[in-house]
C-alpha positions as CSV (number, residue, x, y, z in Angstrom):
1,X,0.0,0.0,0.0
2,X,1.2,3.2,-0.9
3,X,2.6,5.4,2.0
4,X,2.9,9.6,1.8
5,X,6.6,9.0,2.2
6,X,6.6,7.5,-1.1
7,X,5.7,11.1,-3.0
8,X,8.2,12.4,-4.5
9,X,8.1,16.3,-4.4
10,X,9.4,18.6,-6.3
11,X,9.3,22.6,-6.5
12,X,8.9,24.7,-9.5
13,X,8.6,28.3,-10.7
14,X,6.9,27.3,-13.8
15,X,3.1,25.5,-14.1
16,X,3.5,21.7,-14.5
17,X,1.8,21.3,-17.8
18,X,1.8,25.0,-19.1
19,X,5.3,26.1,-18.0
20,X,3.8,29.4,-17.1
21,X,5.9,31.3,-14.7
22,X,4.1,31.1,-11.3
23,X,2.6,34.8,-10.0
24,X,5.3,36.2,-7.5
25,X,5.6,34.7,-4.1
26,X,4.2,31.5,-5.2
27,X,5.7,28.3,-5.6
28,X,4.4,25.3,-7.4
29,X,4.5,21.6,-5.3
30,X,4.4,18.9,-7.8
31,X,4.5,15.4,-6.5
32,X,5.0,11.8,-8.4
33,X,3.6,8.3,-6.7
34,X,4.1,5.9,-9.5
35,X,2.5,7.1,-12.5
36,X,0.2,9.1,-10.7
37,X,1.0,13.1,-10.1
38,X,-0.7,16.0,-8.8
39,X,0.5,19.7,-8.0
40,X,-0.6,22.7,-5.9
41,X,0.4,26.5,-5.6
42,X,1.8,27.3,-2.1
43,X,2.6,31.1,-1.1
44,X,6.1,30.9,-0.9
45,X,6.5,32.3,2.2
46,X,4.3,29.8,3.6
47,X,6.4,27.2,2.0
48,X,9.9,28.0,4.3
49,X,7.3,27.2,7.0
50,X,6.9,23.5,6.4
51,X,8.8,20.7,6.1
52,X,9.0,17.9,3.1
53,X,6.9,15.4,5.1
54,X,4.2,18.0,5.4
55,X,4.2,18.7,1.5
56,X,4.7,15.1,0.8
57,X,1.7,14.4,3.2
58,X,-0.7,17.3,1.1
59,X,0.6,16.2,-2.4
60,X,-0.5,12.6,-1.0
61,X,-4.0,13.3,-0.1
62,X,-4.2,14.3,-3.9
63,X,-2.7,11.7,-5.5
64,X,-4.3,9.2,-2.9
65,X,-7.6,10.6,-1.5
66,X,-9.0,8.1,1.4
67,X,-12.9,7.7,1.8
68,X,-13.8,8.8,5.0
69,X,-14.6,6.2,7.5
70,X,-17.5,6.9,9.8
């Protein structure tokens, strides 16, 4: 079973799929698990707040989204 440790992240100043440059003071977070990937737009400042287990476990609650369990 896949684990949020198994994202790889990477950061970019260009859009994924467009490679726009990102609006100022943003940062994208692009993450790969398998052949799966998914990426968000974090202020940067924001960004030298967290740590790569954090954006690893955002970036995997898009690639991997769990049904609620009630």
């Amino acid at each position: 079973m896949s684990k949020f440790k198994d994202v790889v992240v990477t950061l970019s100043k260009k859009h994924p799929q467009t490679a726009e440059p990102v609006q100022a003071g943003h940062t994208f977070v692009i993450g790969v698990l398998g052949k799966k990937s998914a990426y968000y737009e974090i202020a940067t400042e924001q960004l030298n707040n967290l740590h790569n287990d954090d954006l690893q476990k955002a970036l995997f609650q898009l690639l991997h989204p769990q049904t609620p369990h009630h």
